[in-house]
TINUMI-196380 format. One record per residue (C-alpha): residue in one letter; residue number from 0; x, y, z. Coordinates in Angstrom, 1 decimal. Each point is the difference from the previous one (the first is absolute). Example, Ala and Ser with C-alpha at 12.3 -4.5 7.8 and 13.67 -1.06 7.14 Angstrom:
% TINUMI-196380
+---------+-----+--------+--------+--------+
| residuo | num |   east |  north |     up |
+---------+-----+--------+--------+--------+
|       a |   0 |   12.3 |   -4.5 |    7.8 |
|       s |   1 |    1.4 |    3.4 |   -0.7 |
+---------+-----+--------+--------+--------+
END
This chain:
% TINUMI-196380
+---------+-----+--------+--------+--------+
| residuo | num |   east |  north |     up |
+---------+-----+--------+--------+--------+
|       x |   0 |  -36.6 |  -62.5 |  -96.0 |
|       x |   1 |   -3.5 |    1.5 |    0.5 |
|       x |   2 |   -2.2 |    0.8 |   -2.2 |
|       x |   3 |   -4.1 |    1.1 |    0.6 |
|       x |   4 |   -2.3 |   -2.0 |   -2.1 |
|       x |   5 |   -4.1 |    0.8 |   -0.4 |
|       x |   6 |   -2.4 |   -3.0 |   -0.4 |
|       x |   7 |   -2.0 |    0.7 |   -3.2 |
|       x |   8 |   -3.9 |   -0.2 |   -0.2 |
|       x |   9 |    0.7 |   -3.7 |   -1.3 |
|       x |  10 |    1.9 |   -0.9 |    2.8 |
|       x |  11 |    3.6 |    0.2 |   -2.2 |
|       x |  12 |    2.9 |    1.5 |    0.9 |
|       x |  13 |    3.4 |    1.2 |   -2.2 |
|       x |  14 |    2.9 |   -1.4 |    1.2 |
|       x |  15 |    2.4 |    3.3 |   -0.9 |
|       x |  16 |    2.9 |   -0.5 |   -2.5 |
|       x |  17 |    2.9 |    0.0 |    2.3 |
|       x |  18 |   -1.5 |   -2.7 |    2.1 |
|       x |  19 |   -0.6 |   -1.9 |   -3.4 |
|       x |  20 |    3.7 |    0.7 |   -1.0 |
|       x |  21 |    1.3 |   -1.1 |    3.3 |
|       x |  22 |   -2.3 |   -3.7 |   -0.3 |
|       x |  23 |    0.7 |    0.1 |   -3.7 |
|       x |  24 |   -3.4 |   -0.4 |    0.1 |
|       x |  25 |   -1.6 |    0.0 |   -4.0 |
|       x |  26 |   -3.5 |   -0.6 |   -1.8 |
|       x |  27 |   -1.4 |   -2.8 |    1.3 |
|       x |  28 |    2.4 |   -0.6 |    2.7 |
|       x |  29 |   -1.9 |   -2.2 |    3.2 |
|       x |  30 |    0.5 |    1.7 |    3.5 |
|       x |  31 |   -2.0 |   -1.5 |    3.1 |
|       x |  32 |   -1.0 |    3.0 |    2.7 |
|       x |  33 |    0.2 |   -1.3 |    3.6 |
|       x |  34 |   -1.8 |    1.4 |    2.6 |
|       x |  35 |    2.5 |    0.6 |    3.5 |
|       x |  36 |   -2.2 |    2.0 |    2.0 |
|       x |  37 |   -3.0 |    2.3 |    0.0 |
|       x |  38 |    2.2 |    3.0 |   -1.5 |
|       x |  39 |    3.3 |   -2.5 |   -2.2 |
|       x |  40 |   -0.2 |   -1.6 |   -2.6 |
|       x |  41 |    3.4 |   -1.6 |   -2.0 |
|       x |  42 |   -0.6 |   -0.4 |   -4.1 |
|       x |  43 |    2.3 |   -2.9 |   -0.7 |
|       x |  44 |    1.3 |   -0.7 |   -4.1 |
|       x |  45 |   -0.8 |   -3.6 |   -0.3 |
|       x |  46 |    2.9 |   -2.4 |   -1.6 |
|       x |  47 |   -0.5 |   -0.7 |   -3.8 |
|       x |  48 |   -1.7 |   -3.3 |   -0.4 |
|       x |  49 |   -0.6 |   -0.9 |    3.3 |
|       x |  50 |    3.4 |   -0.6 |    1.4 |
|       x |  51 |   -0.3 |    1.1 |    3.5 |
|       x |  52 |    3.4 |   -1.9 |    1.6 |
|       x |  53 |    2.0 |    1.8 |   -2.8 |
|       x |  54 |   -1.4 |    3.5 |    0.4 |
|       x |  55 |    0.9 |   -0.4 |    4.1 |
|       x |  56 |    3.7 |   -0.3 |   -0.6 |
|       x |  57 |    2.1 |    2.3 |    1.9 |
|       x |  58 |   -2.6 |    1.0 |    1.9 |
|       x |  59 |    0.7 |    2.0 |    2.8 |
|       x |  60 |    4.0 |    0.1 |   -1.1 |
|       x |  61 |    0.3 |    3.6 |    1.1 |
|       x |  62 |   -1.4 |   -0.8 |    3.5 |
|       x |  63 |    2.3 |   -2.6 |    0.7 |
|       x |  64 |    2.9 |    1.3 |   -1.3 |
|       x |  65 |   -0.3 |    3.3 |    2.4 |
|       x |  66 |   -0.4 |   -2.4 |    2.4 |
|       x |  67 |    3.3 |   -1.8 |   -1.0 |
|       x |  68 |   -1.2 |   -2.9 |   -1.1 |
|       x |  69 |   -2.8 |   -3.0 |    1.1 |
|       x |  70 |    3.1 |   -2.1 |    1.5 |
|       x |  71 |    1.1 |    3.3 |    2.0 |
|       x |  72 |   -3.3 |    1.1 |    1.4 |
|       x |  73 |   -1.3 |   -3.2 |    0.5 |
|       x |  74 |    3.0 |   -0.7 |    2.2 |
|       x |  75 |   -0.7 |    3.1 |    1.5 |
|       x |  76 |   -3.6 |   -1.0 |    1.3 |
|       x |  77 |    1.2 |   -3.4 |    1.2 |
|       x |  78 |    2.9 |    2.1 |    2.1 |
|       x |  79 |   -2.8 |    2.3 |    1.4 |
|       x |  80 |   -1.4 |   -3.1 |    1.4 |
|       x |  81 |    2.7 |   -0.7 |    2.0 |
|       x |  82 |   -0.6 |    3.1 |    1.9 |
+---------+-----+--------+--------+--------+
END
């Protein structure tokens, strides 16, 4: 999902609503902004209270289950050694 944003005079920007939605982002809500390169940036919800570990779990779950699984494509790396 892209969406153009402009950098007000103050140096704010409006996070649109559908981005908001998607983050169930709210008033108030804390989000860091981490800078990847000269040209990315990712805006990141942070976990209620602090609670880093539990806000990480499942991470990644889609990649690793298109890749059939840690056990499988960890096997698969060792196996490609072999080679």
């Amino acid at each position: 999902m892209k969406r153009s944003l402009k950098i007000s005079s103050k140096n704010q920007i409006v996070i649109p609503a559908l981005v908001r939605e998607r983050l169930n982002l709210r008033k108030g809500a804390a989000v860091s902004l981490y800078a990847v390169d000269s040209n990315h940036a990712i805006l990141v919800k942070q976990p209620k209270k602090g609670n880093y570990v539990e806000s990480m779990v499942g991470l990644g779950k889609k990649t690793w289950d298109k890749l059939g699984g840690a056990d499988k494509y960890i096997q698969g790396e060792r196996d490609s050694w072999d080679k």
